[in-house]
N, C-alpha and C positions, 0 to 999 in steps of 0.2 A: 241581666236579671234586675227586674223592677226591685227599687229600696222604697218598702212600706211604713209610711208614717202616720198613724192616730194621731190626731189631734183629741185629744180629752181633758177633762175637768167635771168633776162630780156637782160644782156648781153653774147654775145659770149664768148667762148675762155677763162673761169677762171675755167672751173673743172667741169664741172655738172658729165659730164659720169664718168668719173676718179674720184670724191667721191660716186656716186651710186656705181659703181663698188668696188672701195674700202671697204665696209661699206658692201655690200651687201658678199662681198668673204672673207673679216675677219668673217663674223656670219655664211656663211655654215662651218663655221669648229671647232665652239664650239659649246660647250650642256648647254641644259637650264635644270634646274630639272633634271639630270638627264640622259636626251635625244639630240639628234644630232638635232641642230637649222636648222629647215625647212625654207628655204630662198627663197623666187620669186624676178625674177626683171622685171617688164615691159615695156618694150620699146617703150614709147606713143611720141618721135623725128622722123618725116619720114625718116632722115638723116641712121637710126637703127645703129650708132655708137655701141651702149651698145652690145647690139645683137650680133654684129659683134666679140666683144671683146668677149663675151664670148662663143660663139660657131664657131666662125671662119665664113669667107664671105661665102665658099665653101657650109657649110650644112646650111647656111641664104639661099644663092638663090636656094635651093634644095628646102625650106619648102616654099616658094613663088612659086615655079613654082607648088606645089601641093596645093596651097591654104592654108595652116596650116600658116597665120601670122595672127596679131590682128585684121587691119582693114578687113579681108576676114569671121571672128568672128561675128563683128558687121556691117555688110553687112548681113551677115542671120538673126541675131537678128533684125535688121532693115525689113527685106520682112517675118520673118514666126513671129507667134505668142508667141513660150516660147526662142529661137534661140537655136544655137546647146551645147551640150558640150564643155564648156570650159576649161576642164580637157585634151582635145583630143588636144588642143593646147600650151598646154605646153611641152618644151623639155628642155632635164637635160645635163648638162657639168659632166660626172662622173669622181669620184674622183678616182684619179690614186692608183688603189692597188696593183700594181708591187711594189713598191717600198720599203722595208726592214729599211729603216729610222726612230728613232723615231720621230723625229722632229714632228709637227703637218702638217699633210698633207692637200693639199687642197680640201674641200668636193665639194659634189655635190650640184650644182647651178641651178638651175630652172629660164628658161626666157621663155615668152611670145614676139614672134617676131614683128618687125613693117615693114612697108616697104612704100616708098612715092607714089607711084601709085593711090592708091587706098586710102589711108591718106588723100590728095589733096580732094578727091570726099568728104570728110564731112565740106569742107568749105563751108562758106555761107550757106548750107542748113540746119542745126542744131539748131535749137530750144534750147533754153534753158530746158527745158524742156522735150525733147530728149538729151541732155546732161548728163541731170538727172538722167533719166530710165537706159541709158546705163552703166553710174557709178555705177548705185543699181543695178543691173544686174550682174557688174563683181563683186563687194563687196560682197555678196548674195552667187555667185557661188565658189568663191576661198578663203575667210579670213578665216573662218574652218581648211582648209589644210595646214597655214602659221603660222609660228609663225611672219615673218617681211615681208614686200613686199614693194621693193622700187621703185620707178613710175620716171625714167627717160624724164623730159619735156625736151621741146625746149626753146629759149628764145623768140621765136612769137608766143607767147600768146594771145591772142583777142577771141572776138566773133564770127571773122571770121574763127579762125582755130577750127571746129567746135572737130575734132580727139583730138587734143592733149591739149582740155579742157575738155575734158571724164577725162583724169587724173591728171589733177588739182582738177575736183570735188570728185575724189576718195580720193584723201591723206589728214589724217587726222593729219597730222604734216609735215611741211616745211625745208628743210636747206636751205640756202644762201650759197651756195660759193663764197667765193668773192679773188682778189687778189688787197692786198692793193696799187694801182696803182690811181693816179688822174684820169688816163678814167674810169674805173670801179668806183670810188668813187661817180663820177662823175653821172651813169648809176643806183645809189642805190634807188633814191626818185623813180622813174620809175617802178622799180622791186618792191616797196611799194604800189604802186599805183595800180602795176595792183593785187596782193595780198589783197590788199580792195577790188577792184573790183571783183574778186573771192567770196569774202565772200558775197557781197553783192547780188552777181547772185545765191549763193549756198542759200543763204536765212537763217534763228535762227535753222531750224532744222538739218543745215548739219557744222554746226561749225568746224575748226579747230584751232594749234597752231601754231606759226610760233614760231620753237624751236631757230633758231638763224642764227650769220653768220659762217661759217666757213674759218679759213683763212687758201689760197693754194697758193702754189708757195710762200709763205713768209716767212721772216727773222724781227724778231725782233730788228734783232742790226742793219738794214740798216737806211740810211737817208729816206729812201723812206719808208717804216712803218711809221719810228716818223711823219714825215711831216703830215703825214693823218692819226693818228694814232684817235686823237681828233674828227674827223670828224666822222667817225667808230664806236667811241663813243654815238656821239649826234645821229645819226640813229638808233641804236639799242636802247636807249633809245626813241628814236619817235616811235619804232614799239614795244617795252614793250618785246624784246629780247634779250637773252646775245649775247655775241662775249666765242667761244672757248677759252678756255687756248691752246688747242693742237692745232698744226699747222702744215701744210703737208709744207716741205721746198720745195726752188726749186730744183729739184736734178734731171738730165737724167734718174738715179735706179726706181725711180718712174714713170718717161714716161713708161717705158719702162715693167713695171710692168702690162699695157694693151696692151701688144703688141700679139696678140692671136698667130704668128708665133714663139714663143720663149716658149721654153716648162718649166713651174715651175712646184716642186711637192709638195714642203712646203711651209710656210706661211713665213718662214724665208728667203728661197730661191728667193722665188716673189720679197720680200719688201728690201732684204740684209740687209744693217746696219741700215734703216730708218723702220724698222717692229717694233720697238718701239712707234715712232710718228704714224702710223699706230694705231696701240695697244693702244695707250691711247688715243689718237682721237673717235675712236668706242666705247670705256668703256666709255668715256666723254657722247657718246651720247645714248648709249643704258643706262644707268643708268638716263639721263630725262625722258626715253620711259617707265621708271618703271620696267626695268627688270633685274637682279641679275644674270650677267653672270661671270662663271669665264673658263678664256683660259686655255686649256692643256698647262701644263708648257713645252718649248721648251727645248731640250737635244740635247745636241751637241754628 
């Protein structure tokens, strides 16, 4: 059974898509037991940033214009009675096998596309309760096929965005990205808040964990950590979660590591000298998910 992770934060602009993405493209490229890590990432942001990243804008508005995105999914599960295959809407970023390198190269990445048209159309009308069915619905049809499936939200979260609380109710474990910044510090009781309110809509039988914060774009030797370093603290103890050891810096190598125009083939190549922080950020988190992964050693 696939381990479902949200990636959320009530604020803009600290990493959501950039640690789904990260998180989600270090595990298509080791093995579990044995076997090559089966990775989904689902794109429940209208915005489809993730999407885009990983399969490029060009073959995004390709499956939009043929109907093959999320919300065109639960649009049929919404008017027919079992709704279609959800297998028929997934498409793979394959792993580059030209390439003679040993280095660990980057696997294949499974997404489920979004797109805001049709996203828009499940606000305001979505039942809690219709919320529900459609989250049991895609859990039901895809955890099987997954060993990890990470569920890219937006920061406008409510009742009202009826779409991109389908996969709030689906993930059954939370990250926080945050960047230790006074506005964001600032924007954290909020992103708590509505995370109760999630639980409390999901009701005792759909329980989740909120694994922690993750810190992006941060430096621990800046004035700007320490000043809020305390604060950081007292929150993650109000929500009964840690704070990372590992910490994605601020660095361009890393912007630029979601740039779908710029071609990587290794996991080395993508992340450069920061594939480390990379690499032990993931181990950090796939070992709370209870899973015992160990990376092909990288060879120059």
């Amino acid at each position: 059974m696939a381990r479902m992770i949200g990636i959320y934060n009530n604020k803009g602009g600290v990493g959501k898509t950039t640690l789904a993405l990260f998180l989600a493209d270090f595990l298509s490229s080791v093995t579990i037991k044995g076997k090559k890590s089966r990775v989904l990432v689902i794109d429940f942001d209208p915005q489809a940033s993730c999407c885009n990243a990983i399969l490029g804008p060009e073959k995004v508005a390709g499956l939009r214009e043929t109907g093959k995105t999320l919300p065109h999914a639960l649009k049929e599960r919404a008017e027919g009675k079992n709704g279609p295959d959800l297998l028929g809407y997934i498409f793979t970023r394959k792993e580059n096998l030209r390439s003679k390198t040993k280095k660990t190269r980057l696997g294949n990445l499974d997404v489920i596309v979004s797109e805001a048209e049709l996203a828009l159309a499940f606000e305001e009308s979505a039942s809690m309760e219709h919320v529900a069915d459609m989250a049991s619905w895609i859990k039901t049809s895809l955890s099987e096929h997954y060993d990890f499936i990470f569920i890219d939200l937006p920061g406008s979260l409510s009742k009202r965005n009826g779409f991109s609380l389908i996969g709030a109710f689906l993930a059954d474990y939370f990250l926080v990205p945050i960047e230790p910044n006074r506005m964001n510090i600032n924007a954290i009781p909020l992103t708590l808040k509505m995370l109760n309110d999630i639980r409390g809509w999901r009701g005792n039988k759909r329980p989740f964990r909120l694994l922690g914060f993750v810190l992006n774009k941060a430096d621990r030797r800046t004035r700007q950590y320490k000043l809020h370093k305390d604060a950081l603290v007292h929150y993650a103890d109000v929500a009964s979660c840690k704070i990372y050891d590992n910490i994605l810096p601020p660095t361009p190598k890393l912007s630029n590591a979601t740039d779908d125009s710029i071609q990587f083939i290794t996991l080395s190549d993508r992340y450069d000298t920061y594939y480390a922080h990379v690499k032990k950020l993931v181990l950090e988190v796939i070992d709370d998910l209870g899973f015992s992964v160990k990376p092909r050693q990288e060879k120059s």
